[in-house]
C-alpha positions in Angstrom: 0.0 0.0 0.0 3.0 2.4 0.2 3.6 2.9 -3.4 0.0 3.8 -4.1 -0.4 6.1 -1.4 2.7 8.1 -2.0 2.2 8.2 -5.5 -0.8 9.6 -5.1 0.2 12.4 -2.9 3.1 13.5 -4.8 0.9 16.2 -6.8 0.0 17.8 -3.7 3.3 17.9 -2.6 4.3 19.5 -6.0 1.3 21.9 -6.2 1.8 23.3 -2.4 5.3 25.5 -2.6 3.4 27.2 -6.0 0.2 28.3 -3.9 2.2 29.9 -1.3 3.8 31.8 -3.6 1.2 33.1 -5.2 -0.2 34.2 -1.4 2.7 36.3 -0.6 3.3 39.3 -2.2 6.7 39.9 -4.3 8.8 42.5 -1.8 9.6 44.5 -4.9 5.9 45.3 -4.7 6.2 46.7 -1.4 8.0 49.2 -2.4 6.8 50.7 -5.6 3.5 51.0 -4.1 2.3 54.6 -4.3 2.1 56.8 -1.0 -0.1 59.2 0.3 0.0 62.5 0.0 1.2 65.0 2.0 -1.6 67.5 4.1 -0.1 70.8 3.9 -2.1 73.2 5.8 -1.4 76.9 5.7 0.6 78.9 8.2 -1.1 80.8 10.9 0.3 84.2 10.8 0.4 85.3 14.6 2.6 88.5 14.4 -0.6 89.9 12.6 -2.8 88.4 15.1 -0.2 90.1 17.9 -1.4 93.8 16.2 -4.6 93.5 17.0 -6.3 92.5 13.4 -6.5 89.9 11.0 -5.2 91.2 8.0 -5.5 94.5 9.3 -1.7 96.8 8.9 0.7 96.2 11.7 -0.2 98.1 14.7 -3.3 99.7 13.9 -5.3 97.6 16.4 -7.8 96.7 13.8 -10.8 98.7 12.8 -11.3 100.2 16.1 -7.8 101.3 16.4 -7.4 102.7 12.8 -5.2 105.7 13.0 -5.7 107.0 9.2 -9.6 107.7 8.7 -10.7 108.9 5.6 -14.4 110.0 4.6 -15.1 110.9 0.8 -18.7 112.4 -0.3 -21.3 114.2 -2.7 -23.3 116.8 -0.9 -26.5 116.6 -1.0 -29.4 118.3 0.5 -29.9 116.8 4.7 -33.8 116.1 2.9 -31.9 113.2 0.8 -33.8 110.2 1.3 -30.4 108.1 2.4 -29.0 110.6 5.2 -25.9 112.3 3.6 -22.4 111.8 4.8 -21.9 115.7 3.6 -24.2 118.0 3.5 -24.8 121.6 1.8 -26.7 124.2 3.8 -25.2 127.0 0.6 -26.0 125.8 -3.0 -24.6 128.6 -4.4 -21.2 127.8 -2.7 -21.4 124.2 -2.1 -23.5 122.9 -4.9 -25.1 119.9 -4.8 -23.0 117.2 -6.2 -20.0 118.8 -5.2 -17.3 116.3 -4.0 -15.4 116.5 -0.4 -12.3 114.3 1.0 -11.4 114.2 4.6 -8.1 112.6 5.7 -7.1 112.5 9.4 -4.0 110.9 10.2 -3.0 110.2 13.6 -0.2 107.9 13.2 2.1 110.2 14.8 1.7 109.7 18.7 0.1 113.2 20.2 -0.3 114.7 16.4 -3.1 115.6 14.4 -3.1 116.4 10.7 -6.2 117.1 8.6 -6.2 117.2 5.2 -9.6 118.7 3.3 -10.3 118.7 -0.6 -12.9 119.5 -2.5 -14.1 119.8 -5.8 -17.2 121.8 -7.9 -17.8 124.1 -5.4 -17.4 128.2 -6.1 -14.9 129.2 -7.8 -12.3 131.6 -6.4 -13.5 131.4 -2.9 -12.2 130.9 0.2 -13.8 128.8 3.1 -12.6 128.7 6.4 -13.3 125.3 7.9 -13.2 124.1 11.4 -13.4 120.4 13.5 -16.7 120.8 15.4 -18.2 119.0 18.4 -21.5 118.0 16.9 -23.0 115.7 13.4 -24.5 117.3 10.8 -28.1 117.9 10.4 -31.2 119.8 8.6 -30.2 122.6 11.3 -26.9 124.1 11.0 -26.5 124.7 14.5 -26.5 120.5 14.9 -22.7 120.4 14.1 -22.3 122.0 17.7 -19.2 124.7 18.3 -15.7 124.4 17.5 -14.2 121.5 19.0 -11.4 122.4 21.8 -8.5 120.8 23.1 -9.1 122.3 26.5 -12.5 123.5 26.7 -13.4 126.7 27.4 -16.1 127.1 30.5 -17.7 129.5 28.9 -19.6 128.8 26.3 -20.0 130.1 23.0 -16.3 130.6 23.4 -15.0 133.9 22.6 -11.9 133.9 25.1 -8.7 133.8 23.0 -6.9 131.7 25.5 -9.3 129.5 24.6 -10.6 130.4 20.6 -7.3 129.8 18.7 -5.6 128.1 16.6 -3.8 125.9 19.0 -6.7 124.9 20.7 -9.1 124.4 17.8 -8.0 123.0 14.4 -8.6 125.3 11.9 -7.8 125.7 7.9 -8.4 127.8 5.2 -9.4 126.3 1.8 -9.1 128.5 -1.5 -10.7 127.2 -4.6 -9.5 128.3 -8.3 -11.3 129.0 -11.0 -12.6 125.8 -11.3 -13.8 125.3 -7.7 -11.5 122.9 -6.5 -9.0 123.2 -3.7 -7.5 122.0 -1.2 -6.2 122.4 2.3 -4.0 120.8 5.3 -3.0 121.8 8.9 -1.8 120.0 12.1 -2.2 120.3 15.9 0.2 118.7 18.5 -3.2 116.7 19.4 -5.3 114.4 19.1 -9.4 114.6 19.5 -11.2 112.8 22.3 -12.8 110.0 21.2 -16.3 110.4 19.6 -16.2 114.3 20.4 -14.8 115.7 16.9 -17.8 114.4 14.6 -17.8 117.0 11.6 -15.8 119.5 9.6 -17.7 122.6 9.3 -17.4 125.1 5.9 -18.0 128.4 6.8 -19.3 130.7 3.8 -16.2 133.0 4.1 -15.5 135.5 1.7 -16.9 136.5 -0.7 -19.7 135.5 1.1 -22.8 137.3 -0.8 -26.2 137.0 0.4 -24.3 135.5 3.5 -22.4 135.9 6.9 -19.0 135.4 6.3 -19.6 132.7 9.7 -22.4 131.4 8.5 -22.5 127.7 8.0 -22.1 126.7 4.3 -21.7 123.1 4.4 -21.0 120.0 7.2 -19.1 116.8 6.3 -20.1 113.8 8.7 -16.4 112.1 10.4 -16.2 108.6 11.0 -16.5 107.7 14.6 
């Protein structure tokens, strides 16, 4: 019985070694198999986090700590049906339509500089213009007084300790021909927050049907 039973397990014996094989994987293909890929997640930036805004510039805080505001405007009558960011209380000096810029810059610790420009409005003129205390409204009297530095106690202030140009921040703007101009000035200060809401153009000379301090036209500031 030998002979048959070996002989007939020989196949098995020559099949076996080939299955295995064919179970384990060649190690060559172990190592050409692809990998996978890399997560590359972006950088926090935390030195602009540190100044106080995301993507805001270095330093300013964010938008509650901008130190360069800037307000650009139409005027338009304080009727418009969208309130007016500058209005005219003069057409014949300030037309409506008429375009003002505002620039106030305090990136310079304990400095102030204001920088006013307009276009359209009448030609050869000049305006004096003033940071007051109040917004502008229908009623020219809503931009309040002049903003001070130090306020004066006594009020409408007429005391020149008080009423100058040291104190107050005051400019001159000369139009040409064409009606544009424009104007700057500093003060070795800066405003209290939320208390300087408007710049003020005064009808000025030649004024014509009007006070030379009458109130011409109000531009709203950003708070």
């Amino acid at each position: 019985m030998p002979g048959p039973i070996a002989a007939a397990l020989l196949p098995l014996a020559l099949l076996a070694p080939t299955a295995a094989a064919a179970a384990t994987p060649p190690a060559q293909a172990a190592h050409t198999a692809p990998a996978s890929p890399a997560v590359v997640r972006p950088a926090t930036d935390d030195a602009d986090d540190a100044a106080g805004g995301s993507g805001g510039p270095a330093g300013s805080g964010g938008s509650g700590g901008r130190t360069v505001s800037v307000v650009e405007a139409a005027f338009d009558p304080a009727s418009a049906f969208v309130p007016p960011t500058a209005i005219s209380h003069a057409t014949d000096l300030v037309p409506y339509g008429s375009h003002v810029r505002v620039v106030i810059d305090r990136s310079l610790p304990g400095r102030t500089l204001l920088t006013l420009t307009v276009t359209g409005l009448a030609p050869d003129h000049e305006f004096p213009a003033h940071l007051h205390t109040g917004s502008c409204g229908a009623d020219t009297a809503a931009s309040g007084p002049h903003y001070q530095h130090i306020p004066d106690p006594v009020q409408p202030s007429t005391d020149p300790a008080y009423a100058n140009d040291r104190n107050e921040l005051r400019l001159t703007l000369r139009t040409d021909a064409r009606g544009a101009g424009s104007t700057s000035t500093s003060v070795a200060w800066q405003p209290r927050p939320g208390e300087a809401r408007s710049v003020v153009l005064h009808a000025g000379t030649p004024a014509g049907p009007h006070a030379a301090g009458d109130r011409a036209a109000c531009v709203k500031l950003k708070p």
